[in-house]
N, C-alpha and C positions, 0 to 999 in steps of 0.2 A: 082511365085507371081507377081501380077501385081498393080496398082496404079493407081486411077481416081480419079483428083481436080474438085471440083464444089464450088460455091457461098455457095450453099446452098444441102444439102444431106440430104433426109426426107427418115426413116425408116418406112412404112404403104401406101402403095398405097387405103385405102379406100377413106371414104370420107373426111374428114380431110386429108390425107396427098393427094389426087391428090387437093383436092381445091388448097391448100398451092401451088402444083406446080404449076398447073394454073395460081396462082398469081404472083410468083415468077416468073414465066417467061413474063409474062406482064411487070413485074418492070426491066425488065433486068438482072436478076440474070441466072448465069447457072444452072443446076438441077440434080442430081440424087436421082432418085426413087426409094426406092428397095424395092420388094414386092418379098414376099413366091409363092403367089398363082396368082389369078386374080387380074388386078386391078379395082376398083370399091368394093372391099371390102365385109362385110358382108350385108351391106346394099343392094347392089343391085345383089349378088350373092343368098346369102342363108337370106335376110331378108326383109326391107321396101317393095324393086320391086315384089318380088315373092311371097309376103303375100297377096300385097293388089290386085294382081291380084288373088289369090286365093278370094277372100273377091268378087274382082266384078263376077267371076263365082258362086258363094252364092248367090249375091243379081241377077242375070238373074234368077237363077233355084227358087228364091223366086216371081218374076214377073209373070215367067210361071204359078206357081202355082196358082197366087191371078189372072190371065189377064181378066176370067171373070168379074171382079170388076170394070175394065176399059170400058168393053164392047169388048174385044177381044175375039175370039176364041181360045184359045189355049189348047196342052194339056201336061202335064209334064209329061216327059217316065221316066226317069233315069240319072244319072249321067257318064258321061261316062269320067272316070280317067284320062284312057290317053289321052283323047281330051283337059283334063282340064289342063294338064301336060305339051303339046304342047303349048298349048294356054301362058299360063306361061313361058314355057322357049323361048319361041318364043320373046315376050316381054325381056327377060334379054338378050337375043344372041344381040337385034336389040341396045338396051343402049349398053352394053359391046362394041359394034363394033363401036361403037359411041365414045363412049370415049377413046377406043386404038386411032381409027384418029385423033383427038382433043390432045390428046397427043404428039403424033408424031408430028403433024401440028405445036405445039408451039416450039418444039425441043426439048424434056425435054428426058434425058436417061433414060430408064426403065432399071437397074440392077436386073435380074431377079436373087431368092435364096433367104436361109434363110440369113437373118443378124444381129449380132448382133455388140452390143457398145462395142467398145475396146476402146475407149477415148471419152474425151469430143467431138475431132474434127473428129473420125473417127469410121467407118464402116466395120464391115470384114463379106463380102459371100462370102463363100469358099474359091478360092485363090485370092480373087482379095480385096482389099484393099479402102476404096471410104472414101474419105477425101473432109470434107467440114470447111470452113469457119464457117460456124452455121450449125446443127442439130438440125429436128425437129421428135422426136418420137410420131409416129399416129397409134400406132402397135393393137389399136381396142381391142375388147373384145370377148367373150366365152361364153358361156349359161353354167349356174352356176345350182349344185345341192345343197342339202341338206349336213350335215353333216351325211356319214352313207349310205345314199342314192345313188345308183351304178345306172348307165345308161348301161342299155345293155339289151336285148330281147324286152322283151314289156316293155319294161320303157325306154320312149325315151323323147329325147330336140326337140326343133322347129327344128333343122336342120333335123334330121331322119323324122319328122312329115311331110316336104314338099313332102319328099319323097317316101310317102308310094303311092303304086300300088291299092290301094282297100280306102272305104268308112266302116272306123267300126261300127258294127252295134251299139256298146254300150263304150263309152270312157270318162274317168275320166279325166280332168286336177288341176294338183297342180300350184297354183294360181291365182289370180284373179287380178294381174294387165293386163297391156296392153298387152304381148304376150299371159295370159290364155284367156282372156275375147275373143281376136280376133279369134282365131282358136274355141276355144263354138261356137263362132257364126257362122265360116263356118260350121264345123260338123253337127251343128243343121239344116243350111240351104240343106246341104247334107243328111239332112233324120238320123243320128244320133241319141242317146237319149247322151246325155251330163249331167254329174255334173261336178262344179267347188268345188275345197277344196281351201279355203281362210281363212289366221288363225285372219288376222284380221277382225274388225266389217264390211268391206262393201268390193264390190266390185271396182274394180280404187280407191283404198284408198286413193291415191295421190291427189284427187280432190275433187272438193269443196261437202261437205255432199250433199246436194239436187243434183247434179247430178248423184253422186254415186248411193243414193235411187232411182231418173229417173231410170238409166241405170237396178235396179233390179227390178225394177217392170215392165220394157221393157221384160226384159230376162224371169220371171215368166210367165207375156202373151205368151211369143214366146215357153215355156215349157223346158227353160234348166234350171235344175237344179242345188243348190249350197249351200253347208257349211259354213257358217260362221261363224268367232270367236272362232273357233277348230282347234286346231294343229294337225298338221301329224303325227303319228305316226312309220308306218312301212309300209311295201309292199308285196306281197308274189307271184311268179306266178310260172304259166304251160305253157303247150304245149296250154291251152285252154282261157288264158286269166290272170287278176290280182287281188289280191282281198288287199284292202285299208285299211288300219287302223288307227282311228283319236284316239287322246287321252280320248275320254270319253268312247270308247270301242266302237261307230259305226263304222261297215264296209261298205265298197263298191266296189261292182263285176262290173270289168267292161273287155274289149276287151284289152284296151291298159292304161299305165298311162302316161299322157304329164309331164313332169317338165320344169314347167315356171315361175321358182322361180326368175328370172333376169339374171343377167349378171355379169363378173366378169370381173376388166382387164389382159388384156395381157402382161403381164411384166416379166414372170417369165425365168430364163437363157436367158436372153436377154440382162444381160451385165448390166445390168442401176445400181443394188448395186453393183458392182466390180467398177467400176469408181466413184461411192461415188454419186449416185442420191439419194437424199430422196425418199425411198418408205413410204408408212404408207396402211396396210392391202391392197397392192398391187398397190393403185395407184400412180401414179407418181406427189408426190407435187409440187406448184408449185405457184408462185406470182399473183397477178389477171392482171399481163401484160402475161401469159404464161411461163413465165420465169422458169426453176428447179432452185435449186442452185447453178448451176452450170454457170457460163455467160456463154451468147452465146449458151446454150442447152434449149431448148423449149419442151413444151408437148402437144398433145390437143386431142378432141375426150374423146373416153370413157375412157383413162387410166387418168384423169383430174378429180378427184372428182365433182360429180354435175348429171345433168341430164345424160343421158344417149340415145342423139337421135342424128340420122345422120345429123339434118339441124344444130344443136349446133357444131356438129365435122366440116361439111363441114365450117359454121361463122368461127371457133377458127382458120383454116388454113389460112384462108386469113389472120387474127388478127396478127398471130403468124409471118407471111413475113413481114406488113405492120409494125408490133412493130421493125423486124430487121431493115428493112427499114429508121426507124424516121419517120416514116408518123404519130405518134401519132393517133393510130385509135379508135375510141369508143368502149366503154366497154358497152356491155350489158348484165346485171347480168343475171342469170339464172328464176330467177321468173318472167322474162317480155319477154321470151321464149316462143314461143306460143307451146302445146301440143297437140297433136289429137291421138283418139285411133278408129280406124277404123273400130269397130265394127257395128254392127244393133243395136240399133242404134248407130250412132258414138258420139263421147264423145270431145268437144274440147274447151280448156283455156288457157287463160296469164292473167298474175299479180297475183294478193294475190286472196284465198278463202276467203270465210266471214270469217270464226273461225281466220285466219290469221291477216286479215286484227284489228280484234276487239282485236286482241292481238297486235299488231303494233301500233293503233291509237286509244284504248278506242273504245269499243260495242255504247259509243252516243256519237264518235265522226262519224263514217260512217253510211250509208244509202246504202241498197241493193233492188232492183226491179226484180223481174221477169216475165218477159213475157209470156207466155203461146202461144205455134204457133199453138194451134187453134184456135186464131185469126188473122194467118197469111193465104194468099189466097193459094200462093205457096206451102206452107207444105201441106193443104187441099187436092190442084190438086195432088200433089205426093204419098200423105197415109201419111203421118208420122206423128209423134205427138211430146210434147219435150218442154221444156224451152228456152230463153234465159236471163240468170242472170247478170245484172250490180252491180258492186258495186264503191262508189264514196268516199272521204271522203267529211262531209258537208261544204258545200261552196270551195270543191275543186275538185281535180282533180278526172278523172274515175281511179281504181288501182284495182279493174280483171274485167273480163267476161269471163262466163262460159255458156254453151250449151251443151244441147242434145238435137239430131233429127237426120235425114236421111241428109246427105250432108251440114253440120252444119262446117264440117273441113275447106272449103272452104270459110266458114266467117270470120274462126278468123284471118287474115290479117287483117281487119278496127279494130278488138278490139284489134291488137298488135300497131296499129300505134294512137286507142286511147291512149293507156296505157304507152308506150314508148316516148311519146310525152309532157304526163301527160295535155291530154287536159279534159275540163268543159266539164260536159254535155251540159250548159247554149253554148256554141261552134259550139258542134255536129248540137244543134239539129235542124238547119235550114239547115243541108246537104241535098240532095236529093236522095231519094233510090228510082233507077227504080221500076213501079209498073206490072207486078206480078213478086216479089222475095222473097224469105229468107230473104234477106238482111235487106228488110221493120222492119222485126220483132227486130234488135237489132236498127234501127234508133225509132222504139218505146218505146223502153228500156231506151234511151238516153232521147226521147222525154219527158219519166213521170220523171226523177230525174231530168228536167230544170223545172220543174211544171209546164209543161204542156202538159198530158198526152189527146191523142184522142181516141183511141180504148181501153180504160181501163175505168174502174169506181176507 
C-alpha cells in the first residue's frame, strides 16, 4: 500500500474535474487527479467534440448537395464512414494530446484507476491511497435508459451510435431532446429516413415554445420524421432490424433504435453513501457554493442536480477551487447558462422562456420580440431561416434570448452577457453590430423593445 498528500484530490478527470485542476494549480494548490479512463472525459471522448464534428460532416455532405444554389458545381457521391470516422477521431486524438500536455505542464499528478471515497479526505485506487486536504467529486455521468428498456443489439446509447461502421438506411431515435434531435439530424443529413419518439408535446422541450415549433417545422421541411406526445412503449428486434411500440398501439420498423432519453449521474459504488454524502435519485446534493454536507467535500458537473452540459461542469470546477480558496467567486444560476443544441437548424438560449418568465414576473409585466432573420443579410447569404426572440421585463432588464437558424450557437454570448448583467434594451441598443452578420439580427431585437425598431413594422 502506498500514500499520496495533495492540497486538493479531484476524483473525474472530465471537464469539471480537469478545469478544477487547472485552477487549482494556477492558485498554488498541489493536485491529484484520478481518472478511470481518458482524461477529458465524456465530453470530449464519446460526446460534445465527437458529435459536433459529426454534425459538421452533415452539414458539408448538406452543401454538396444544395452547391448548385450557390452557383458551384459540385456533385454528392456518398458518405464514406470511415473518412467521417478519421475525420472525428482525428479531431479528439489532436484535443486529448492537448490536454495531457497542459496537464503535465501545470504539474498536477494524473493517478490513473478506478477510485473510490473511503473518507471525507481520502481516495483509494487500488493500492495506493490519495489524501487530500479537500475533495472535489466530477465523476460525470452515463446515457440513461428507460425503465425495462435493455441496451444491447440494435438498441443502442449515443456512445455505440458514434461508433457504428455504416450509415442506416432507416433509424428510429427515443427522444427528442438535445442528444435525439442532434444525431436526426446527422442521419438525415447522411441520407437516412429518421423518426423521432418524444413523449412530451414538442421537440427540445426544454426551450422556449416558438423555438421548439421553429426547430419542427425545420425538421418536417428537412423530412425527419416525429411522434409527439406518445409514450414508448416496448421494442422487439431481429437479425433484420426493430420494430417500436408507442402506447396508443402505433408501431415503428426501423434499422436500429437510438435511446436518448438523458443522462444519469455517476455515483453509484463509489463510496459517496458509505462516508455519509447526501444522495437524492443519485445525485450528489449539495449547497449553491458546491459544498456536499460534508466540509471540505465538493461536487460538480453532471452529478450536481441542474443542467446537464460540459461548459456548466467545466464553470463549477473553477467555482468549487476558487470557493476552497476564499476567493468568494460568483454564482451563476443555471437559467442564465447559455444552451445550444447543434442541430440543422441549431437551437440556442439563456434566461427564462416566455411561459417562464410570465410565470416569474406576471404575462403584463414582460414584453417579448421576435425577429425574423429573413431580414437579416447574413442568414439570406448563408440559406438559413429562424427567429431571434428577446424577452425584457417592461421598463427593465432583458431576461432570455432565444434563437433558431444555422450558426445561431455562436451568438448567444452577447445574449449571456445581456442577461447576466441584467442590461436595458434602452442600453444595447446604440451598440454597433458589424454589417453583414447574424449578430445585426438580435442588435434588432434589442433595437424594437428600446422603441425603436428599423427593419420591422
Amino acid at each position: 500500500m502506498s500514500e499520496q498528500n495533495f492540497d486538493i484530490v479531484i476524483l473525474g478527470g472530465g471537464s469539471g474535474g480537469y478545469a478544477a485542476a487547472l485552477r487549482a494549480s494556477e492558485l498554488g494548490f498541489t493536485v491529484g487527479l484520478v481518472e478511470k479512463d481518458k482524461l477529458g472525459g465524456t465530453c470530449l471522448h464519446r460526446g460534445c467534440i465527437p458529435t459536433k464534428a459529426l454534425l459538421h460532416s452533415a452539414e458539408v455532405a448538406d452543401v454538396a448537395r444544395d452547391s448548385a444554389k450557390y452557383g458551384v458545381k459540385a456533385t454528392f457521391d456518398s458518405i464514406d464512414i470511415a473518412g467521417v470516422t478519421a475525420y472525428r477521431e482525428g479531431i479528439v486524438a489532436k484535443k486529448y494530446k492537448g490536454l495531457q500536455g497542459l496537464i503535465k505542464a501545470r504539474g498536477i499528478t494524473v493517478i490513473e484507476g478506478e477510485g473510490k471515497l473511503t473518507s471525507p479526505t481520502t481516495v483509494q485506487v487500488g493500492d495506493q491511497t490519495v489524501t487530500g486536504k479537500n475533495v472535489i467529486l466530477a465523476t460525470g455521468s452515463y446515457s440513461r435508459s428507460l425503465p425495462g428498456l435493455d441496451i444491447g443489439g440494435r438498441v443502442i446509447t449515443s456512445e455505440q451510435a458514434l461508433q457504428l461502421d455504416f450509415v442506416p438506411k432507416k433509424v428510429a431515435v427515443l427522444g427528442g431532446g438535445v442528444i435525439g434531435v442532434e444525431f436526426a439530424s446527422v442521419w438525415k443529413s447522411f441520407g437516412s429516413d429518421v423518426t423521432i419518439i418524444e413523449a412530451l408535446p414538442h421537440l427540445v422541450p426544454n426551450e422556449d415554445e416558438a423555438m421548439s415549433k421553429g426547430l419542427e417545422r425545420a425538421f418536417r421541411k428537412r423530412g425527419i420524421n416525429y411522434s409527439l406526445g406518445v409514450r414508448f412503449q416496448g421494442v422487439t428486434q431481429d437479425e433484420n432490424g426493430v420494430v417500436i411500440t408507442l402506447e396508443n398501439g402505433t408501431t415503428i420498423e426501423a434499422e436500429l433504435l437510438l435511446v436518448a432519453v438523458g443522462r444519469g449521474p455517476s455515483t453509484a459504488n463509489l463510496g459517496y453513501e458509505e462516508v455519509g454524502v447526501t444522495i437524492d435519485r443519485g445525485f450528489v446534493i449539495t449547497n449553491d457554493r458546491l459544498e456536499t454536507n460534508i466540509p471540505g467535500l465538493y461536487a460538480v458537473g453532471d452529478i450536481v442536480p441542474g443542467l446537464q452540459l460540459a461548459h456548466r461542469g467545466f464553470q463549477q470546477g473553477i467555482f468549487a477551487v476558487e470557493e476552497i480558496a476564499g476567493l468568494k467567486p460568483v454564482l451563476i444560476p443555471d437559467v442564465n447558462i447559455p444552451k445550444v443544441t447543434y442541430s440543422d437548424p441549431e437551437v440556442a438560449s439563456v434566461g427564462l422562456t416566455e411561459a417562464k418568465a410570465a410565470e416569474e414576473y406576471g404575462a403584463d409585466k414582460i414584453t417579448s420580440y421576435e425577429f425574423n432573420l429573413a431580414g437579416n443579410g447574413k442568414s439570406e447569404i448563408i440559406g438559413t431561416t429562424g427567429n431571434i426572440k428577446v424577452i425584457r421585463v417592461n421598463d427593465g432588464p432583458v431576461i432570455g434570448v432565444h434563437m433558431i437558424g444555422a450558426r445561431v450557437g455562436e451568438l448567444i454570448t452577447e445574449g449571456q452577457l445581456a442577461v447576466n448583467w441584467e442590461a436595458y434594451p434602452e442600453d444595447l441598443a446604440p451598440l454597433i453590430h458589424a454589417h453583414p452578420t447574424q449578430s445585426e439580427a438580435l442588435g434588432e431585437a434589442f433595437l424594437h423593445l428600446a422603441g425603436k425598431p428599423l427593419h420591422a413594422l
